[in-house]
PyMOL CGO cylinders between C-alpha atoms (Angstrom):
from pymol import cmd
from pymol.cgo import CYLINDER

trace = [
    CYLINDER, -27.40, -32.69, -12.79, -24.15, -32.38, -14.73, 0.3, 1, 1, 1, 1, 1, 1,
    CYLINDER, -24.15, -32.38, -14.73, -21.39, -31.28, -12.30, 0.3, 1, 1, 1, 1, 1, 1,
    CYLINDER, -21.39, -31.28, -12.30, -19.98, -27.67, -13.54, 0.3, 1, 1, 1, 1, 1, 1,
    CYLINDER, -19.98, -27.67, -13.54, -16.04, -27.31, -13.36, 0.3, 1, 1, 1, 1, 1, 1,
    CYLINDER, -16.04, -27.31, -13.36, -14.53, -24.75, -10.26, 0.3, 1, 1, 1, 1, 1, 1,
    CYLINDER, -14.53, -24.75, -10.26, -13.55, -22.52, -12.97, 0.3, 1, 1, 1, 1, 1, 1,
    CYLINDER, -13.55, -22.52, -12.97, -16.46, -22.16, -14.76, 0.3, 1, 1, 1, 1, 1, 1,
    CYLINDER, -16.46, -22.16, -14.76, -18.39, -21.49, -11.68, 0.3, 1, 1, 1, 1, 1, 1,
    CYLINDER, -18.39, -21.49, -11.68, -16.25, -18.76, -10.09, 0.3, 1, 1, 1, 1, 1, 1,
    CYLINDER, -16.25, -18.76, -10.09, -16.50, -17.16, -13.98, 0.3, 1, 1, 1, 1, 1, 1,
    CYLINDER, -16.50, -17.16, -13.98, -20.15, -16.90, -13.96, 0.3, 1, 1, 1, 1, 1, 1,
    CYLINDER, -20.15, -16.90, -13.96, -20.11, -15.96, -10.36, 0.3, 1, 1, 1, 1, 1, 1,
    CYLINDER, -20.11, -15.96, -10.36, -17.49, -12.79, -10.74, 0.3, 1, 1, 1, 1, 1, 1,
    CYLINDER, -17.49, -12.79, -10.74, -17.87, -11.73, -14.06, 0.3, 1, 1, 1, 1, 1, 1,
    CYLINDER, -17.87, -11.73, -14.06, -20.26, -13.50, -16.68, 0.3, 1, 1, 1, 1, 1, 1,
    CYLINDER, -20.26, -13.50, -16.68, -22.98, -13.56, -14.64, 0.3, 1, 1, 1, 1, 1, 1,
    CYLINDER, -22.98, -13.56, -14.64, -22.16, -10.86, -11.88, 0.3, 1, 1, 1, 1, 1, 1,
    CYLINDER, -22.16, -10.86, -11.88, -25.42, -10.48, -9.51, 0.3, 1, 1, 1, 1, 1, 1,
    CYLINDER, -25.42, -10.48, -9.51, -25.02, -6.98, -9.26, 0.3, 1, 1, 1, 1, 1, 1,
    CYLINDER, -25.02, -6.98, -9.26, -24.36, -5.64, -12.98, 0.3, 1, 1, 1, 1, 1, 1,
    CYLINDER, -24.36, -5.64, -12.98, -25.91, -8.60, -14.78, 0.3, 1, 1, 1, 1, 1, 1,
    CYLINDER, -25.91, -8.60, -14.78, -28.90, -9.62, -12.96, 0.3, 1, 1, 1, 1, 1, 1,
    CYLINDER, -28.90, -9.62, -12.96, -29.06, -6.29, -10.77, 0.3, 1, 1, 1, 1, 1, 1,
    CYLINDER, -29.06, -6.29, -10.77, -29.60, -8.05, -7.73, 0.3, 1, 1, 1, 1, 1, 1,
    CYLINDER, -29.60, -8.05, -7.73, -28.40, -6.67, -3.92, 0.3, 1, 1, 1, 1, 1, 1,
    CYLINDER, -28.40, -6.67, -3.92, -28.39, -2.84, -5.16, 0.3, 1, 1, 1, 1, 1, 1,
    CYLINDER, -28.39, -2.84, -5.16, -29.97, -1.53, -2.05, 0.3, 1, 1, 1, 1, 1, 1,
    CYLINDER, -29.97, -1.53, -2.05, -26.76, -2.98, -0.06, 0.3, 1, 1, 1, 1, 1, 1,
    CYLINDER, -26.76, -2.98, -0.06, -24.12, -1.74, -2.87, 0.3, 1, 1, 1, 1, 1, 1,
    CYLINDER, -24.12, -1.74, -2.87, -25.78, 1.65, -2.70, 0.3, 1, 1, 1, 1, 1, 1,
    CYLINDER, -25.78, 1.65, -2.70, -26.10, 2.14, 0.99, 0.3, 1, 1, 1, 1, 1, 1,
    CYLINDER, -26.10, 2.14, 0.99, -22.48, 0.48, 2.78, 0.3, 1, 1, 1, 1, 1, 1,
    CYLINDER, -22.48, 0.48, 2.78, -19.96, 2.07, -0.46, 0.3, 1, 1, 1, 1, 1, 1,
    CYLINDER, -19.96, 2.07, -0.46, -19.54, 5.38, 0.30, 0.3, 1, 1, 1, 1, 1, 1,
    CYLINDER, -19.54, 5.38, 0.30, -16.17, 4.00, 2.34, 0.3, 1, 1, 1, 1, 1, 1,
    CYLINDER, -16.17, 4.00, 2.34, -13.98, 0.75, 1.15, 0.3, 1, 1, 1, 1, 1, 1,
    CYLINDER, -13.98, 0.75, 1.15, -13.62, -1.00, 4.52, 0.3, 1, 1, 1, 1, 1, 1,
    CYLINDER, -13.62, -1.00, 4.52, -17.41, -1.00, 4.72, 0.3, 1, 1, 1, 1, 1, 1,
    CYLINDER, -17.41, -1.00, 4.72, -17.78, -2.22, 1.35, 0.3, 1, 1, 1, 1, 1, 1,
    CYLINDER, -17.78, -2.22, 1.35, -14.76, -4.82, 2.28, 0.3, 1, 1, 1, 1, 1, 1,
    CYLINDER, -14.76, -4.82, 2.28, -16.83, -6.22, 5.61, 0.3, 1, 1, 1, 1, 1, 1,
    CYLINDER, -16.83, -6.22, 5.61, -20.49, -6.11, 3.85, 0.3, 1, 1, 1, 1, 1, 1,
    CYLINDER, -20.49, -6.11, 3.85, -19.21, -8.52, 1.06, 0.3, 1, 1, 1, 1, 1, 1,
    CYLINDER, -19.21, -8.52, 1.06, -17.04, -10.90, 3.23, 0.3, 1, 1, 1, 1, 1, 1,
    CYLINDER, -17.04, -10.90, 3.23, -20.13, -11.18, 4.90, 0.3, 1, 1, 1, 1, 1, 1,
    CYLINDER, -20.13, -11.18, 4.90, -22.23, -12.03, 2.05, 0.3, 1, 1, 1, 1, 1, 1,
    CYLINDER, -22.23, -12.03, 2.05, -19.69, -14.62, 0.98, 0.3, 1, 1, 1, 1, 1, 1,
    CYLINDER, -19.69, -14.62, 0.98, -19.26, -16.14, 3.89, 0.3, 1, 1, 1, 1, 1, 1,
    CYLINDER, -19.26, -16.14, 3.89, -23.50, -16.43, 4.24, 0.3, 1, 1, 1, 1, 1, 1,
    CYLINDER, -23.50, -16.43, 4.24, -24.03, -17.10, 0.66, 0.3, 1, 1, 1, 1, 1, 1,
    CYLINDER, -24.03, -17.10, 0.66, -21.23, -20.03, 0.75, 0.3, 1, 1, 1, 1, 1, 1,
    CYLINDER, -21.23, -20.03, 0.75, -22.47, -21.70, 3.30, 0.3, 1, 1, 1, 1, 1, 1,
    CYLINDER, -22.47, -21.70, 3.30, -26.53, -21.40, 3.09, 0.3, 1, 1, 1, 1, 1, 1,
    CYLINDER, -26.53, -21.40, 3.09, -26.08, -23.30, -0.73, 0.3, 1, 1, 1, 1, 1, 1,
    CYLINDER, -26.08, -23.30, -0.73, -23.58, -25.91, 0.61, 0.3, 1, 1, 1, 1, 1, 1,
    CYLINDER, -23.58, -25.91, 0.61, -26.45, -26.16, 3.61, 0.3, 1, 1, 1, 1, 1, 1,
    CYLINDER, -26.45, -26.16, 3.61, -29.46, -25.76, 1.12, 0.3, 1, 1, 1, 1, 1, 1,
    CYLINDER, -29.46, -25.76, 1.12, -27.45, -28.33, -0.90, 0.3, 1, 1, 1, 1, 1, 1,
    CYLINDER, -27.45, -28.33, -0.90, -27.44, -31.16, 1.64, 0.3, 1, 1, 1, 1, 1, 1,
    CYLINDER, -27.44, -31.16, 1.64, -30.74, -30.93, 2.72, 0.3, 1, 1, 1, 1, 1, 1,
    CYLINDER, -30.74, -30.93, 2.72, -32.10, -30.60, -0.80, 0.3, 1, 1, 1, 1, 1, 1,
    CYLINDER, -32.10, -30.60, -0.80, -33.68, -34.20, -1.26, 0.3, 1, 1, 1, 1, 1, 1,
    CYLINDER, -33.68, -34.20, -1.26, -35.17, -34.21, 2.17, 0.3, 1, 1, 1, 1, 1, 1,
    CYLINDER, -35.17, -34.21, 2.17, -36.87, -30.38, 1.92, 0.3, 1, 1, 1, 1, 1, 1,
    CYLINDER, -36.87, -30.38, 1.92, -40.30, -31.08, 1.18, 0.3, 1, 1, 1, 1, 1, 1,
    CYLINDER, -40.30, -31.08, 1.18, -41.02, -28.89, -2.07, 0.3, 1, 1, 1, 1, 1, 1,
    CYLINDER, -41.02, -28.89, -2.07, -44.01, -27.01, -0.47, 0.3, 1, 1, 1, 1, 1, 1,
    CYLINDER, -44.01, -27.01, -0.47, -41.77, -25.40, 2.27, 0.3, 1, 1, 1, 1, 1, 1,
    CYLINDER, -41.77, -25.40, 2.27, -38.15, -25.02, 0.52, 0.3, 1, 1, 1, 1, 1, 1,
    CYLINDER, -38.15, -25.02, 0.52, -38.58, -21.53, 0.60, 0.3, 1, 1, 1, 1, 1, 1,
    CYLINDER, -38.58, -21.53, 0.60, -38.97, -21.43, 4.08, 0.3, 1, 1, 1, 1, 1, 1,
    CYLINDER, -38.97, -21.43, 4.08, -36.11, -23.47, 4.69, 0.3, 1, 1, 1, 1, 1, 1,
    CYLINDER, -36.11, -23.47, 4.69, -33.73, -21.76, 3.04, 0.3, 1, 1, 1, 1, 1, 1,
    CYLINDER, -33.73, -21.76, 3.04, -35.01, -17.92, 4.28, 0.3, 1, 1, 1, 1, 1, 1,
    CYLINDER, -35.01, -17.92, 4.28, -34.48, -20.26, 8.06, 0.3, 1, 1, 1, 1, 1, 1,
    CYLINDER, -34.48, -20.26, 8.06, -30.81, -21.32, 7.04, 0.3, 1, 1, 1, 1, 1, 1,
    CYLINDER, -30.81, -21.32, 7.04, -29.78, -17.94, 5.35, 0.3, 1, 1, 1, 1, 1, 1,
    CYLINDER, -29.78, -17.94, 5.35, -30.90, -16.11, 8.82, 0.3, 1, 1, 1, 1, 1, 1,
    CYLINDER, -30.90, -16.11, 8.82, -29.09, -18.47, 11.26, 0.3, 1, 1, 1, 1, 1, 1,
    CYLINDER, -29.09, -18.47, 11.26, -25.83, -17.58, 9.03, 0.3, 1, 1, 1, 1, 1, 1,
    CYLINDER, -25.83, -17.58, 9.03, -26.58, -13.75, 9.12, 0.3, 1, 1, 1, 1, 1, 1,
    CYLINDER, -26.58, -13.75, 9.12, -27.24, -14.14, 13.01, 0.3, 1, 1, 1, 1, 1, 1,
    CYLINDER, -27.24, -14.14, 13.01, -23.68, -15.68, 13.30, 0.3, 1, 1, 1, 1, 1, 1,
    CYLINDER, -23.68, -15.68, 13.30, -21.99, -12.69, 11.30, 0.3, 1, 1, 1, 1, 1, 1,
    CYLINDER, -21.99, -12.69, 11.30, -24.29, -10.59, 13.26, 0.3, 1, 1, 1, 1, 1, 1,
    CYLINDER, -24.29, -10.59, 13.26, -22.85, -11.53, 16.88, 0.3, 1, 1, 1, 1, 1, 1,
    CYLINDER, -22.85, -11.53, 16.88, -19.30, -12.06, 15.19, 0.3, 1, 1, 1, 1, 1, 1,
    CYLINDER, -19.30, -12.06, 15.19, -19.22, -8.21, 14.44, 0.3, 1, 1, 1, 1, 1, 1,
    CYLINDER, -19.22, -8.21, 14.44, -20.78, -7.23, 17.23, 0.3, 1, 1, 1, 1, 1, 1,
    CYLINDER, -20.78, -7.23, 17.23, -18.22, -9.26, 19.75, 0.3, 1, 1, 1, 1, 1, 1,
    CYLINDER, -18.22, -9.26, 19.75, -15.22, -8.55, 17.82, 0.3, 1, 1, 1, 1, 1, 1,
    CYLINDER, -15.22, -8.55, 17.82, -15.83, -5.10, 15.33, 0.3, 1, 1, 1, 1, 1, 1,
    CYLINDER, -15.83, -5.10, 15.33, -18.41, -3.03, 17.05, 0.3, 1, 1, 1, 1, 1, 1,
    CYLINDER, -18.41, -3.03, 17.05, -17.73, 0.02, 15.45, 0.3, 1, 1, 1, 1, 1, 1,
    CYLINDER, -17.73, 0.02, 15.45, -18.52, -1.60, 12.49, 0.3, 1, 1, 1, 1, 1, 1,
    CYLINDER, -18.52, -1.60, 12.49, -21.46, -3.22, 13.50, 0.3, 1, 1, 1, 1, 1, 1,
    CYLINDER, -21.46, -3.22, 13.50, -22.76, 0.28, 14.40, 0.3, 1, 1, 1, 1, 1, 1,
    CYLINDER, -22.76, 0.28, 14.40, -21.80, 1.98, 11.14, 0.3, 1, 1, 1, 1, 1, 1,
    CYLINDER, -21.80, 1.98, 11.14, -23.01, -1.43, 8.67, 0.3, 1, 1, 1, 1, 1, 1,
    CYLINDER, -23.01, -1.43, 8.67, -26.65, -0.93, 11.39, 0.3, 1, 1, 1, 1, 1, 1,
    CYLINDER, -26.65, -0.93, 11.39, -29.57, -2.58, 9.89, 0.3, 1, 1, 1, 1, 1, 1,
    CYLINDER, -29.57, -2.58, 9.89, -27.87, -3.68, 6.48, 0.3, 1, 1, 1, 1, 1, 1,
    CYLINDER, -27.87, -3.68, 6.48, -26.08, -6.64, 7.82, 0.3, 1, 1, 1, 1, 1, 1,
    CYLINDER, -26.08, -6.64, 7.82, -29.53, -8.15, 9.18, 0.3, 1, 1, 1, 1, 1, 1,
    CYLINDER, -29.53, -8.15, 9.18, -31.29, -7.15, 5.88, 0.3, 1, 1, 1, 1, 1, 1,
    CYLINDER, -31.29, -7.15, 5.88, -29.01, -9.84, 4.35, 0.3, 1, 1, 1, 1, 1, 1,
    CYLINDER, -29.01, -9.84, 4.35, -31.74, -12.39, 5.23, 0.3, 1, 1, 1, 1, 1, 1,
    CYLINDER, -31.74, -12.39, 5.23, -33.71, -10.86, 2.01, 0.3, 1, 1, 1, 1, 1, 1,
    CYLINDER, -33.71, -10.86, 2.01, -30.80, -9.80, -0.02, 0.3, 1, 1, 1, 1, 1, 1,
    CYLINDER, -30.80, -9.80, -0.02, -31.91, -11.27, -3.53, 0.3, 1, 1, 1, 1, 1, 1,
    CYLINDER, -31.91, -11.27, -3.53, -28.62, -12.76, -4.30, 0.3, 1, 1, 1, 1, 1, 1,
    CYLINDER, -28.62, -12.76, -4.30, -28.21, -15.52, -1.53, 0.3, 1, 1, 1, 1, 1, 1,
    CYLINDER, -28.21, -15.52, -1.53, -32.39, -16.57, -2.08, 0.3, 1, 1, 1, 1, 1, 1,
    CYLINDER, -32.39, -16.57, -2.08, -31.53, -16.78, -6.09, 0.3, 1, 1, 1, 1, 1, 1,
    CYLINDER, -31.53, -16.78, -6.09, -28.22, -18.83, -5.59, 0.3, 1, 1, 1, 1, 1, 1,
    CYLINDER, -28.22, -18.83, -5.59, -30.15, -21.10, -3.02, 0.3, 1, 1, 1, 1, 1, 1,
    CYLINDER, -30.15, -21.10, -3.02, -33.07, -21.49, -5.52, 0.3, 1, 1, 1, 1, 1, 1,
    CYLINDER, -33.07, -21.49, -5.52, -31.59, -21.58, -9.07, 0.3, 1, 1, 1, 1, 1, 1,
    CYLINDER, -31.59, -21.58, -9.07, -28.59, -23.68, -7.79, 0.3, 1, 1, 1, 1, 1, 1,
    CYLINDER, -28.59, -23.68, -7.79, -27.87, -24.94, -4.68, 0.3, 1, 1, 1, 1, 1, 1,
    CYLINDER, -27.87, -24.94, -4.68, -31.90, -26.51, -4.73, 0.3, 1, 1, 1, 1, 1, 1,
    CYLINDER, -31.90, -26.51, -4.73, -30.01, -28.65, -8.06, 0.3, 1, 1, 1, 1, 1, 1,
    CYLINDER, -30.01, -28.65, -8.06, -26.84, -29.31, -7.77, 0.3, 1, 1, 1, 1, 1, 1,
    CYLINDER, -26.84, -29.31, -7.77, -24.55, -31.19, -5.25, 0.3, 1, 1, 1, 1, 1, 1,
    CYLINDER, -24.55, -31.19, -5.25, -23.25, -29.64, -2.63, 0.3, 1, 1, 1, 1, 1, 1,
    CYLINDER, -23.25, -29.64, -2.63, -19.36, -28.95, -3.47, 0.3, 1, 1, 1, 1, 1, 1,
    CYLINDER, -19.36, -28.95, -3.47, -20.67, -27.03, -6.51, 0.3, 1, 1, 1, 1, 1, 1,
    CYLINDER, -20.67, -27.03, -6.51, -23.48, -25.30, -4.66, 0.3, 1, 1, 1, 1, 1, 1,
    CYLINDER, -23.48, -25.30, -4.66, -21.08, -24.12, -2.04, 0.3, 1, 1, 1, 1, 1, 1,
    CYLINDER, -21.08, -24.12, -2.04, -18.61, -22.70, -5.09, 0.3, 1, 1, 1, 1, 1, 1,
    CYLINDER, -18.61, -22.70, -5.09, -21.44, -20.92, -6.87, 0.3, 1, 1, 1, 1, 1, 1,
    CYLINDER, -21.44, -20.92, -6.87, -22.27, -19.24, -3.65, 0.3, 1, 1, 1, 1, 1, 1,
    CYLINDER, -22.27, -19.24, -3.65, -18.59, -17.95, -2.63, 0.3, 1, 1, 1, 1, 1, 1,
    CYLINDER, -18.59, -17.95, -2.63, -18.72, -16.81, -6.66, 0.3, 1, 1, 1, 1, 1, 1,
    CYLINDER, -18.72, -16.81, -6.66, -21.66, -15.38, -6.44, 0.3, 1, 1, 1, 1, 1, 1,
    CYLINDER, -21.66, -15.38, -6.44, -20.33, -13.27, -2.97, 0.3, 1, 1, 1, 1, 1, 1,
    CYLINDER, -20.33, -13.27, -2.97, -17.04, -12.32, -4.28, 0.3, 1, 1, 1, 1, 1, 1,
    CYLINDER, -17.04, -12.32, -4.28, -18.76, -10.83, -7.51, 0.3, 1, 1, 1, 1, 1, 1,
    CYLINDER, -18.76, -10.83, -7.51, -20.82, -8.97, -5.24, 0.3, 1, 1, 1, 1, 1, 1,
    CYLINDER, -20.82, -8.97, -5.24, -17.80, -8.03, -3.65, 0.3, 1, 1, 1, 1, 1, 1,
    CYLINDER, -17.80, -8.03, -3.65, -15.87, -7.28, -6.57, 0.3, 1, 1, 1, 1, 1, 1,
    CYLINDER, -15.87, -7.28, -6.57, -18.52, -4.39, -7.51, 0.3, 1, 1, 1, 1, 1, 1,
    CYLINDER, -18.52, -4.39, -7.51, -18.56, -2.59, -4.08, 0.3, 1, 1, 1, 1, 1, 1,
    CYLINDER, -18.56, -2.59, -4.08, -15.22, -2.43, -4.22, 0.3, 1, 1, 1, 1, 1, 1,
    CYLINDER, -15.22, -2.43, -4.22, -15.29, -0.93, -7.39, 0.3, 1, 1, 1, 1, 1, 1,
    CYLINDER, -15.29, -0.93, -7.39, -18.34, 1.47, -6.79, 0.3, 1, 1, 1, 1, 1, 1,
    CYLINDER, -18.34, 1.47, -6.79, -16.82, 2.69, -2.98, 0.3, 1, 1, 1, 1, 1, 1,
    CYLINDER, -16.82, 2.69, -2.98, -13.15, 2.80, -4.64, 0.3, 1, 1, 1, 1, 1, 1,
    CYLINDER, -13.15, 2.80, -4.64, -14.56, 5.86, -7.01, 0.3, 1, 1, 1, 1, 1, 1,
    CYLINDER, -14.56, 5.86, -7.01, -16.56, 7.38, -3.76, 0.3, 1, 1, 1, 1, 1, 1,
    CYLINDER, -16.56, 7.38, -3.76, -14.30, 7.39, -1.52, 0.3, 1, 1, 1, 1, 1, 1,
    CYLINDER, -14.30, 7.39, -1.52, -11.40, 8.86, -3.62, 0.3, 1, 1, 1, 1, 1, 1,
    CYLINDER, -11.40, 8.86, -3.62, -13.84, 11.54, -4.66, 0.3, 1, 1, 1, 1, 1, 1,
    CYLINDER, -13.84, 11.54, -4.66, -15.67, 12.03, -1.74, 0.3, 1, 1, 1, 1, 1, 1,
    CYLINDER, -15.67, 12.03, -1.74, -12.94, 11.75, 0.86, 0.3, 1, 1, 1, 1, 1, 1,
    CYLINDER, -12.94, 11.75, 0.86, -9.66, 11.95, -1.27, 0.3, 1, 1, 1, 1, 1, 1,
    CYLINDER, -9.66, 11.95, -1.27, -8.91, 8.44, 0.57, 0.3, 1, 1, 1, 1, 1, 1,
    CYLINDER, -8.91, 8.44, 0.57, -8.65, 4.71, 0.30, 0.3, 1, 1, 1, 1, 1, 1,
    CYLINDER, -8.65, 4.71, 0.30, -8.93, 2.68, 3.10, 0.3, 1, 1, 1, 1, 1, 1,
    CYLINDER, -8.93, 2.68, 3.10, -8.92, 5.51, 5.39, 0.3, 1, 1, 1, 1, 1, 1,
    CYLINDER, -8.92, 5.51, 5.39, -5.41, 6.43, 4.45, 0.3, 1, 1, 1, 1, 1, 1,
    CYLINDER, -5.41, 6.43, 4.45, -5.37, 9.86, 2.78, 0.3, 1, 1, 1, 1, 1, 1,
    CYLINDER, -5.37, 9.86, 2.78, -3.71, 9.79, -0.62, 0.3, 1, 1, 1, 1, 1, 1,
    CYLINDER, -3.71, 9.79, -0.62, -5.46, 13.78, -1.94, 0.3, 1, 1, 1, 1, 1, 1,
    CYLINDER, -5.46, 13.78, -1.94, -3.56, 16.92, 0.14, 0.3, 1, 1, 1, 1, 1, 1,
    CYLINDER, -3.56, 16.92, 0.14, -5.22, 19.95, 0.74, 0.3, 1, 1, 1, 1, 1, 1,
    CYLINDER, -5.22, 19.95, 0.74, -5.13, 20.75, -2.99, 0.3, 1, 1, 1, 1, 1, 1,
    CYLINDER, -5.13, 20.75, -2.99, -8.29, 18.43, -3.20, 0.3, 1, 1, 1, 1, 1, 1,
    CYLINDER, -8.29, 18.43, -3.20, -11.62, 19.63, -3.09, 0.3, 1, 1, 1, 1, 1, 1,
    CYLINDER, -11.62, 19.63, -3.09, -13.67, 16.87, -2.30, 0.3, 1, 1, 1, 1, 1, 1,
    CYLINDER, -13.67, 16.87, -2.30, -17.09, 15.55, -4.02, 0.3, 1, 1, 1, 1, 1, 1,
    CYLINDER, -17.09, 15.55, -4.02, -19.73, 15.79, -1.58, 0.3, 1, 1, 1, 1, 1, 1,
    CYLINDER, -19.73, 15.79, -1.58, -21.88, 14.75, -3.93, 0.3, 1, 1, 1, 1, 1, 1,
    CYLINDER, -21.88, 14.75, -3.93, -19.86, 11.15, -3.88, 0.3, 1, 1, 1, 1, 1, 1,
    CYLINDER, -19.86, 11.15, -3.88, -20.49, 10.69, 0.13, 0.3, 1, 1, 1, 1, 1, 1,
    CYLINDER, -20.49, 10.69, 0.13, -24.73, 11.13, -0.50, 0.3, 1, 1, 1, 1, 1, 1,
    CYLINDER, -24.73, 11.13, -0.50, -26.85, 8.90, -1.76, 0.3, 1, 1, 1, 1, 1, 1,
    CYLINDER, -26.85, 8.90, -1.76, -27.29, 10.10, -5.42, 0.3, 1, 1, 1, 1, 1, 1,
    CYLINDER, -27.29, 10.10, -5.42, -23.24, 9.52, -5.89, 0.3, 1, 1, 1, 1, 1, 1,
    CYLINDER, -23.24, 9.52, -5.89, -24.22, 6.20, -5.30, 0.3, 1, 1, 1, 1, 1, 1,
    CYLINDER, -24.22, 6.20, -5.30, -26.32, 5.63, -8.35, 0.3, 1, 1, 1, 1, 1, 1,
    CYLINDER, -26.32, 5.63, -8.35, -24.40, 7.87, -10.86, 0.3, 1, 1, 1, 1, 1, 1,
    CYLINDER, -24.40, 7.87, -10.86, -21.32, 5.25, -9.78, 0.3, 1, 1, 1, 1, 1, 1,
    CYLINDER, -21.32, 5.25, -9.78, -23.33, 2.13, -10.09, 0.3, 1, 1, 1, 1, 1, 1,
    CYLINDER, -23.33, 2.13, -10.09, -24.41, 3.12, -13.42, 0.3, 1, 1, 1, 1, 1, 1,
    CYLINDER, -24.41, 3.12, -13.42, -21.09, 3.67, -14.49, 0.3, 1, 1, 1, 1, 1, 1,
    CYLINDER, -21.09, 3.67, -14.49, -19.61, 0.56, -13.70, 0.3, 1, 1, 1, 1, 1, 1,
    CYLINDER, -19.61, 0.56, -13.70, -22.58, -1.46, -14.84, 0.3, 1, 1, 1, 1, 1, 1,
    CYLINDER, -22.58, -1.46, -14.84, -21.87, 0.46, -18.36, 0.3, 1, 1, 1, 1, 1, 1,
    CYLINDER, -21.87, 0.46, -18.36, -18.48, -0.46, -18.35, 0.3, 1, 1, 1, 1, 1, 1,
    CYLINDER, -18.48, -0.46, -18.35, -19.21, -4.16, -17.49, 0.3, 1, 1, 1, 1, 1, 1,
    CYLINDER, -19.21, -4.16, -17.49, -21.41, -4.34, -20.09, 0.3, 1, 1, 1, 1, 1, 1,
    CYLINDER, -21.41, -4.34, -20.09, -19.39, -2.64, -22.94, 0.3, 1, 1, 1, 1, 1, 1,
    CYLINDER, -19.39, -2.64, -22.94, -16.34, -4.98, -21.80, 0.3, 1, 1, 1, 1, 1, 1,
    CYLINDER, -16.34, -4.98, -21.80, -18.73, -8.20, -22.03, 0.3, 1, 1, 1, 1, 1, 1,
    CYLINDER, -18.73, -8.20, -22.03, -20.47, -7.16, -24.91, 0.3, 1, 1, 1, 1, 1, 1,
    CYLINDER, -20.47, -7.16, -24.91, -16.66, -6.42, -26.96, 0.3, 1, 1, 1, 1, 1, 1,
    CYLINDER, -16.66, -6.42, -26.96, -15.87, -9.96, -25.23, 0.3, 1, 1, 1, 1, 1, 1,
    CYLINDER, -15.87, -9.96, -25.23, -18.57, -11.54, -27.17, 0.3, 1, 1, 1, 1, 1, 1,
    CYLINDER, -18.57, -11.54, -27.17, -17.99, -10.01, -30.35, 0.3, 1, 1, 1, 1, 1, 1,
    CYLINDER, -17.99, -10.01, -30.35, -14.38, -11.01, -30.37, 0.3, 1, 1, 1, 1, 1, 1,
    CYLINDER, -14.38, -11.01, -30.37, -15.51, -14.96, -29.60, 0.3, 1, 1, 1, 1, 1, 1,
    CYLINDER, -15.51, -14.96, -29.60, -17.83, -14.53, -32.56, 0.3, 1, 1, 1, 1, 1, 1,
    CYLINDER, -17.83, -14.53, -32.56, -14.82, -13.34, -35.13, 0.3, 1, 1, 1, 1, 1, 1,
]
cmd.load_cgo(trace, "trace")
């Protein structure tokens, strides 16, 4: 297959073909870990670092995976990555190992790293594969950040832990619970689209 440029790939990856507000993929993550930013932060370094690496490794074994059991493979080489970011926060960030709980193992079956692994990293060589997957995690990235940005501020009148709102703030409990989640999502998937969709219209002028 036709090698893609760098560019290219990191544009479909981030923002043409974000997993989260264009093929609305990992939404169980983005709603559960962004009612705070450095959760949101950790979560998707995580996923980039997994998804990166499982294509580049999906990649290189590509032509000797027998078709009948690629699937397996790659669920095998996705969970020996999320094992290693597993014991990496537990050793060095346990309080964030508690407070991320189950979500970091459920990254074995987060849709994004099986789609990237199977639409790309099964065809293409493994330099691009590995590009599409870092892409792929810092789009991810890029809408947690946005969705536990609005939370947070709302919720907690803070960013990164550090208060900016005084007293004078009443905060949005609604934004720390689970519903806040979804109205925010929803939001910045509207936004995305109504930026990409004004994008397109100006490339057909």
């Amino acid at each position: 297959m036709a090698k893609d440029k760098p560019n290219k790939i990191f544009l479909m990856g981030i923002w043409d073909d974000n997993p989260v507000f264009r093929q609305v993929l990992g939404i169980c993550s983005a709603l559960a870990v962004t009612n705070l930013m450095l959760n949101s932060l950790i979560m998707g370094l995580a996923l980039v670092f997994v998804t990166g690496l499982s294509s580049l490794t999906v990649s290189l074994l590509r032509k000797f995976t027998p078709n009948h059991i690629r699937m397996m493979v790659q669920v095998l080489i996705i969970s020996a990555y999320v094992i290693i970011v597993d014991i990496f926060l537990k050793a060095y960030m346990p309080e964030m190992s508690k407070t991320l709980g189950p979500y970091v193992g459920l990254i074995i079956t987060n849709c994004i790293i099986m789609g990237r692994a199977e639409a790309y990293a099964q065809k293409n060589p493994p330099f691009e594969s590995f590009l599409d997957g870092i892409a792929s995690g810092l789009g991810y990235t890029f809408v947690l950040l946005a969705i536990s940005f609005v939370r947070e501020l709302l919720g907690f009148g803070s960013i990164f832990g550090i208060q900016l709102l005084g007293d004078w703030w009443t905060p949005w409990t609604i934004m720390i619970m689970p519903p806040g989640a979804f109205f925010v999502l929803a939001i910045v998937i509207w936004i995305a689209h109504n930026l990409q969709d004004k994008e397109k219209s100006e490339v057909a002028k």
